[in-house]
C-alpha positions in Angstrom: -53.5 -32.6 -29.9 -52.4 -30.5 -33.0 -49.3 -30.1 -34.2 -48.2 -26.3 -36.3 -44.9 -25.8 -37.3 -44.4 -22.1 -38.3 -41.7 -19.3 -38.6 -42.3 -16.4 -36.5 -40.7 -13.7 -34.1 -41.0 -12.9 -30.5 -42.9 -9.5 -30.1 -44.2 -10.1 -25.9 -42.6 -12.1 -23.5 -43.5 -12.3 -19.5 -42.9 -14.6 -16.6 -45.2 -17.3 -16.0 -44.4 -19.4 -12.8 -41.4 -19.9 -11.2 -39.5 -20.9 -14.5 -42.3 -20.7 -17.8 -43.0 -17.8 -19.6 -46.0 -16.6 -21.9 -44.8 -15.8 -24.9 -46.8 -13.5 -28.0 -45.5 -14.8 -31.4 -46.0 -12.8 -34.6 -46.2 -15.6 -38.0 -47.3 -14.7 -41.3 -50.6 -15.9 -40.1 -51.4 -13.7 -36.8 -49.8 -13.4 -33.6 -50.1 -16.7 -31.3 -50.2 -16.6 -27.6 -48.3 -20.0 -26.6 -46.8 -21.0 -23.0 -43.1 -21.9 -23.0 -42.5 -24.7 -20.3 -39.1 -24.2 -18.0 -38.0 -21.6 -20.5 -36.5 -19.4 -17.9 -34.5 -22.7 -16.5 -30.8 -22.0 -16.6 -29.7 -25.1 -18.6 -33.2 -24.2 -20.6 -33.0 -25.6 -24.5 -35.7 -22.7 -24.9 -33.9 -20.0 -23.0 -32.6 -18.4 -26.4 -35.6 -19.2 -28.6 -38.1 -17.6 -26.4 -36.4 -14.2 -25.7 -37.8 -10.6 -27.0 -36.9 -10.7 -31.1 -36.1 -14.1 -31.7 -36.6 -15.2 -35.1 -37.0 -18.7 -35.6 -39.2 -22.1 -37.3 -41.4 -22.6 -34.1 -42.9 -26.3 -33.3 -45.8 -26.0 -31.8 -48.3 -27.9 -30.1 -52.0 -27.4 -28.6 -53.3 -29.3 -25.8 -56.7 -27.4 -26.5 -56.6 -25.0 -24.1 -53.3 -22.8 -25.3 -50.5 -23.5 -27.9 -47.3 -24.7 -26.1 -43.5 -24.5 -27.8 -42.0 -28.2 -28.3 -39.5 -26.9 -30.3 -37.1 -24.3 -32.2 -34.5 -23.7 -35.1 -33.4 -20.2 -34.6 -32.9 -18.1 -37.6 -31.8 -14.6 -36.1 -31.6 -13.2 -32.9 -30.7 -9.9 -33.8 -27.9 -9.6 -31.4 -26.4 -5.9 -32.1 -29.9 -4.8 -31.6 -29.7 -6.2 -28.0 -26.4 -4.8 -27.5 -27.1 -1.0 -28.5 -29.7 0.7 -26.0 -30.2 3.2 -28.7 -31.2 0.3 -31.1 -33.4 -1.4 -29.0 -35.4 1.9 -28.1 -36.6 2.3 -31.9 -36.9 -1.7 -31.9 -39.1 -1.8 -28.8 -41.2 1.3 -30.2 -41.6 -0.3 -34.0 -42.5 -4.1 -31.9 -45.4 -2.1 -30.1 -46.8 -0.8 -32.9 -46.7 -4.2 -34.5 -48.2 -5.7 -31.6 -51.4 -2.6 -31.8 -51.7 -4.0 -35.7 -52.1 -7.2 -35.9 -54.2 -10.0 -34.4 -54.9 -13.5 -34.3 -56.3 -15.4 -37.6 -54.9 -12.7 -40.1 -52.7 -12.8 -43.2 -49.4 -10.7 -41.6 -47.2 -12.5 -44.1 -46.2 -8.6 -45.9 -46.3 -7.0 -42.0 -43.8 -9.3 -41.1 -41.8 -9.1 -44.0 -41.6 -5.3 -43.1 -41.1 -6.0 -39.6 -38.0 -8.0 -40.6 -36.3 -6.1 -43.1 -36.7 -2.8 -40.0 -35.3 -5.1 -37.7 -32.1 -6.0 -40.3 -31.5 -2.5 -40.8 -31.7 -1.1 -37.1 -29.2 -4.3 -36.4 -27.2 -4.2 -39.5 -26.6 -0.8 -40.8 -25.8 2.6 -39.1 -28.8 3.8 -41.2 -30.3 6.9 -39.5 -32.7 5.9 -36.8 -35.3 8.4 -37.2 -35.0 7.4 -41.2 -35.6 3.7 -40.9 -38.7 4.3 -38.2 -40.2 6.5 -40.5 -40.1 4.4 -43.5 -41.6 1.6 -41.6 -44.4 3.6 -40.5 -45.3 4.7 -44.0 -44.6 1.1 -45.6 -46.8 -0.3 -42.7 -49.9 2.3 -43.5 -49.5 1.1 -47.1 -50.1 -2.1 -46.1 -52.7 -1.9 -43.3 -55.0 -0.1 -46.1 -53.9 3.4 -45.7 -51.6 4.3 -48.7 -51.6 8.6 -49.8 -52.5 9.6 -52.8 -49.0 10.5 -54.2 -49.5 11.2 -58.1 -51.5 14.4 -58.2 -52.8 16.7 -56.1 -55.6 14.9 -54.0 -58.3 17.8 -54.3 -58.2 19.2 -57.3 -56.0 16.3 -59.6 -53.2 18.5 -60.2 -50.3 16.6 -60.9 -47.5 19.1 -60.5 -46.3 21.9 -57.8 -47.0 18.8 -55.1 -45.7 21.2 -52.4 -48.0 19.9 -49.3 -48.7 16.8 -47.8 -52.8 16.5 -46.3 -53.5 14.5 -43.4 -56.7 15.4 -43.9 -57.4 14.0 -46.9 -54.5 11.1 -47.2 -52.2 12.8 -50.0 -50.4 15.2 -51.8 -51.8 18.9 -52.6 -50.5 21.5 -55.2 -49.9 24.6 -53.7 -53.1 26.8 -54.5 -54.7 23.4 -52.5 -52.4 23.3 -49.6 -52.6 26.9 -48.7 -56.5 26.5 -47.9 -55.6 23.2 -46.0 -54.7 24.0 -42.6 -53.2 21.3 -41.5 -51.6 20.4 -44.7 -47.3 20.5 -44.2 -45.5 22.1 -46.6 -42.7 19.9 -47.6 -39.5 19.7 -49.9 -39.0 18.4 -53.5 -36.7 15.1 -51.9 -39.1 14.6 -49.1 -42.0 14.4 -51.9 -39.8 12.3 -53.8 -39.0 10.0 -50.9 -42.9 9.7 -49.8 -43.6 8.4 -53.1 -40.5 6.2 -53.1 -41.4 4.2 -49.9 -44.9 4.0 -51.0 -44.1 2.1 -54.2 -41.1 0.6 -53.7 -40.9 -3.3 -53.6 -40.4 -4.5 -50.0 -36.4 -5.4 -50.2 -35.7 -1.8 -51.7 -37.8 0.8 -49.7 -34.5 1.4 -47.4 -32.3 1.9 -50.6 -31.8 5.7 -50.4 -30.5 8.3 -47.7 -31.8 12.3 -47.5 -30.4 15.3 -45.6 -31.1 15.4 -42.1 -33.6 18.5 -42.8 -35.3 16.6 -45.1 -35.3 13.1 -42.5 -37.0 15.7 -39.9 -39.5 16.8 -42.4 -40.3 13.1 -42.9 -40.4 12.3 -39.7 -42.6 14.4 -38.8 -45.5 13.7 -41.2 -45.0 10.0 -40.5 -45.6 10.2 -36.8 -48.8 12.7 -37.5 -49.9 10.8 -40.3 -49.2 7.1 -38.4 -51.4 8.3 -35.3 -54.4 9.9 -37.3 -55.0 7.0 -39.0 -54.5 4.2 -35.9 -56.3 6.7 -34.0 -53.5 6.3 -31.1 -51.0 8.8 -29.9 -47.2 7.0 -30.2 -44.2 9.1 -28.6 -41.0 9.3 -30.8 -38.1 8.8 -29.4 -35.1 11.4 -28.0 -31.8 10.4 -26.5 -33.6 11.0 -22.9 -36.9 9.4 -23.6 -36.9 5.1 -22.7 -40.5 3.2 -23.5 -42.4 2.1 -21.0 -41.4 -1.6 -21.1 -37.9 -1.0 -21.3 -37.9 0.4 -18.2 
C-alpha cells in the first residue's frame, strides 16, 4: 500500500454509494482520481475536505486498485465564491476548462498556480468577471504551449502600428498585414498593451491592472476565439441568464 501526501484542489466531485464520493483532484503533478470513504456522512471528518474547490495537503493512500483520502489540512475553501452565484458561474466555467487541460502524470505545478491565483481573485476582489476569465485564458494558452507573438507584427516583422490581433497565425499584425487577414480583429492601443502584459507578466502580477469596459469586451472577445481555436473545443461565455451545465 503507498502512501502520497500532496496539496491539491477539488475540480469533480460525484456520489458514490450511499455515503462515499469520487472525487477528481488537481496537484502540481496531474489530476488524481481517489474514492472518499463516508465523506457524505453527516458527522463526516471529510465532509469539508472533499467538497467542489477545496484546497488543501491531501493524505493519500492506494490499495492498488484506486487512490483513497486518509486524510486532510484544509488551506482554503473559497467560501465567498460559494456564496455568490455569479462567482461560482465563472468558477465552474474556468474548473471545466482546467479539467479539459490537464491529465494524469503531468507537471501542472504553473496550471495550478494560475488556477489559484483566478480562484483568489473571483473570491477576493470585486475585479470584473469577464476581466479575470479572460486573463486566465490567455495566461493558461501561455502555458499549455500556445503563447502570441506580441513584439512585432507576426507576418511581416513590423514592430510598430500592432493594430490587429491573428488567430490565424497566433499574434499581432501591423495594419497593412491585418487588413489582408480576414479574421484578424482590430483592436485598441490598451487592449494591445494589456495582451502583451498578461503574456509576460510573472504569475502573482498578471491581475495587477484594470481597462475600460470597451476595452475588457474587446479582450474578451479575442480570448474566447483565440482559447477555442487552439483547444479545438467550443466554450460558452457566460451572461447573467446563462448557468453551466453542472450547476444546474
Amino acid at each position: 500500500m503507498g502512501i502520497l501526501k500532496t496539496k491539491g484542489i477539488i475540480i469533480a466531485e460525484s456520489n458514490m454509494n450511499d455515503f462515499d464520493k469520487m472525487l477528481t483532484i488537481l496537484t502540481p503533478n496531474g489530476k488524481i482520481g481517489c474514492a472518499a470513504k463516508g465523506a457524505r456522512r453527516p458527522k463526516s471528518v471529510l465532509m469539508a475536505a472533499t467538497q467542489f474547490l477545496c484546497f488543501g495537503e491531501y493524505m493519500l493512500y492506494n490499495n492498488s486498485q484506486n487512490y483513497n483520502i486518509n486524510s486532510c489540512d484544509i488551506i482554503e475553501i473559497f467560501y465567498n465564491i460559494r456564496t455568490d452565484f455569479e462567482k461560482l458561474k465563472y468558477a465552474a466555467l474556468i474548473t471545466k476548462i482546467i479539467n479539459d487541460v490537464t491529465d494524469e502524470n503531468q507537471n501542472t505545478y504553473k496550471i495550478l498556480q494560475l488556477f489559484l491565483n483566478t480562484l483568489y481573485m473571483i473570491s477576493e476582489t470585486d475585479k470584473n468577471l469577464d476581466l479575470i476569465l479572460s486573463i486566465f485564458e490567455i495566461k493558461l494558452l501561455c502555458l499549455l504551449g500556445f503563447m502570441p507573438v506580441i513584439d512585432k507584427c507576426v507576418n511581416c516583422g513590423e514592430k510598430e502600428e500592432l493594430k490587429y490581433f491573428s488567430l490565424k497565425d497566433n499574434g499581432f499584425k501591423c495594419s497593412a498585414c491585418g487588413k489582408q487577414d480576414k479574421g484578424a480583429i482590430e483592436v485598441s492601443k490598451t487592449t494591445e498593451n494589456a495582451i502583451k502584459y498578461i503574456v509576460m507578466a510573472p504569475a502573482k502580477k498578471i491581475f495587477s491592472f484594470n481597462i475600460s469596459e470597451e476595452n475588457i469586451t474587446q479582450l474578451k472577445v479575442i480570448s474566447k476565439l483565440y482559447l477555442n481555436s487552439k483547444l479545438a473545443v467550443s466554450y460558452t461565455h457566460l451572461r447573467a441568464h446563462e448557468t453551466p451545465e453542472h450547476l444546474v
